[in-house]
N, C-alpha and C positions, 0 to 999 in steps of 0.2 A: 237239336232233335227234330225230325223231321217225324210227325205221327202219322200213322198207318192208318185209316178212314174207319177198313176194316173189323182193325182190332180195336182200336179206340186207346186210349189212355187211363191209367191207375190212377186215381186222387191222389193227393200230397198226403201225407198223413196226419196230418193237421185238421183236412179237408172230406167232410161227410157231403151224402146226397140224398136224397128221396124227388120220388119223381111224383108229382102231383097232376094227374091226368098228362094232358102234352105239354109240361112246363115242370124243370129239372132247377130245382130250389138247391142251391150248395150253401154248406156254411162255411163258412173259414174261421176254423176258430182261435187261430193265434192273430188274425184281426178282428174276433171280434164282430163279422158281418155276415148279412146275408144276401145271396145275391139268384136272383130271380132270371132264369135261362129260357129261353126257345128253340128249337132248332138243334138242340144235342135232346141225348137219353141216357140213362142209367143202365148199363148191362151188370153182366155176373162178375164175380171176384174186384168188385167195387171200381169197374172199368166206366168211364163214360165215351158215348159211340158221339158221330157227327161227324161234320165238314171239316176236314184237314183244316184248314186255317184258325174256325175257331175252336181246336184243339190245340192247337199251337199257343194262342194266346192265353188259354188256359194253365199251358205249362211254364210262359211266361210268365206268370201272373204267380206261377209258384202252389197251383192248385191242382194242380198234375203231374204226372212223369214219375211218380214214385213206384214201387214193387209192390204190386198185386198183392193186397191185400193187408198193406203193410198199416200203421197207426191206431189208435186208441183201440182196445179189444171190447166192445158192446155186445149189449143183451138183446132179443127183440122181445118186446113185450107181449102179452095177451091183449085181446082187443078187450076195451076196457067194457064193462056190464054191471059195475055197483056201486057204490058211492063210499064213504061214512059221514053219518048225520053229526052234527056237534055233540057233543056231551049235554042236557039237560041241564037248566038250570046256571044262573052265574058262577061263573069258573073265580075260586081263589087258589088262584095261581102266585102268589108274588116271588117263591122262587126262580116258577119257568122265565115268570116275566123278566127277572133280572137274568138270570141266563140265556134267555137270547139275545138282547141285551149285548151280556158280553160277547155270546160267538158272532151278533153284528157285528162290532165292533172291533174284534180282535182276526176273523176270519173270512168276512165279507167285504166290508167297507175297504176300497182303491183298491181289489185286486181285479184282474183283470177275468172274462168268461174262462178263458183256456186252465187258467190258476183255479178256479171255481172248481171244474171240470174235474182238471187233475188231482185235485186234494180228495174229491167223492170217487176217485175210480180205486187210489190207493186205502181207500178204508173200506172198500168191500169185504162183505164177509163172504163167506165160499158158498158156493150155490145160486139157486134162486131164492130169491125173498119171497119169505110165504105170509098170508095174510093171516096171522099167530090173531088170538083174542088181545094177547097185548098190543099187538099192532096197532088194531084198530081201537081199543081204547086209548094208547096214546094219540092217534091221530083225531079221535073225536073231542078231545082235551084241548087238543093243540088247535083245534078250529074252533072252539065255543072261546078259547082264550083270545086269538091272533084278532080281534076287532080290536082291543082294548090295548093292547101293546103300539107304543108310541113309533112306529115302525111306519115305513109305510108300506102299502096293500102289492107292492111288484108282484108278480109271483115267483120270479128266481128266487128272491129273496125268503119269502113264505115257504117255497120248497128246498132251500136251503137251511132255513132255521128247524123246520119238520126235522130234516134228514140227521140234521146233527143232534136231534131230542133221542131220536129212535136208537140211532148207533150208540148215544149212551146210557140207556137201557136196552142195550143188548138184542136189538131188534134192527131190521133192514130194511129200504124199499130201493125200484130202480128212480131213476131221475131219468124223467123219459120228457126231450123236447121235441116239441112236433112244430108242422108248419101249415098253412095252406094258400093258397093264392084267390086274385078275383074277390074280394082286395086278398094283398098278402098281409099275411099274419104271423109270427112268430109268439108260443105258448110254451111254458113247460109244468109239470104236475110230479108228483111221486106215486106209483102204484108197488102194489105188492099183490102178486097173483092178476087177478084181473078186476080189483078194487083199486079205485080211484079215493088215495086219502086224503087230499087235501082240494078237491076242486069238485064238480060234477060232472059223472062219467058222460053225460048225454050233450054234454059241451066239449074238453078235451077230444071224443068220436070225431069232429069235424077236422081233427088237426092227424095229418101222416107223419109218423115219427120219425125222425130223422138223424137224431144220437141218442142213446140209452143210456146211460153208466151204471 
């Protein structure tokens, strides 16, 4: 495949982009990585434009050539504007505590991002996720507790165990990862609406989001 300058190339669909100033951050998510570009850009119907050649290796590489507009279906999120403060007061938690626990253990631990990814796109519930009163009481529970759980502080992992408290009372948020460069940085949070529940909205702001689920 010889690529068209012009039109540019479709991502794989494995393969997200966000363009952060003049620096085009891909992810690849059935590797796992992130890889920090110059000299290409992000167009419309998830096309990236550039120099024949390093378009070419692109498709090489397996991060392109696919059908416009083709892999994972994502949300864009609202720009983030609120937070939720902890729950007041020491949390007795020791059931959440042992149930994250187990969804570490049984639905995190040795699976890979892409496996991560996939298991939160097929448990969505229909719509947007709204920031319900429950919402944000479970998520302010779920952060006065998360010091104290023998876990550690990742934040995939913290936004992983949030997501899976929520969906089992009956509640949703997106799982929104961003990026930014100069250094680069790779972040991910959950929001619902434009509430930030598990991190603070005035930090996630510096990251351009790059996959939603």
């Amino acid at each position: 495949m010889t690529p068209d300058p012009r039109a540019g190339v479709a991502l794989a669909a494995g393969a997200f982009a966000a363009q952060v100033g003049d620096d085009l951050v891909l992810l690849d998510l059935p590797g796992g990585r992130y890889l920090c570009l110059s000299g290409v850009s992000l167009g419309g119907g998830r096309r990236v434009l550039g120099p024949q050649e390093f378009l070419a290796e692109l498709v090489d590489a397996g991060l392109a050539g696919g059908a416009p507009g083709s892999g994972l279906s994502t949300r864009t999120p609202e720009v983030p504007a609120r937070s939720v403060a902890p729950a007041a007061g020491v949390p007795h938690g020791a059931a959440w505590a042992l149930a994250a626990l187990g969804h570490a253990a049984t639905g995190y631990w040795r699976r890979p991002l892409a496996r991560l990814v996939d298991d939160a796109a097929r448990g969505r519930h229909a719509g947007c996720p709204a920031a319900t009163p429950r919402t944000l009481e479970l998520a302010a529970r779920f952060t006065a507790l998360a010091p104290f759980l023998p876990l550690s502080a990742k934040c995939l992992l913290r936004s992983f165990l949030l997501l899976r408290r929520l969906r089992a009372e009956g509640q949703d948020a997106l799982w929104v990862f961003g990026v930014r460069t100069w250094p680069f940085a790779a972040h991910c949070w959950l929001q619902a609406e434009d509430v930030v529940l598990d991190d603070d909205w005035e930090r996630v702001a510096g990251y351009v989001p790059i996959l939603t689920v």
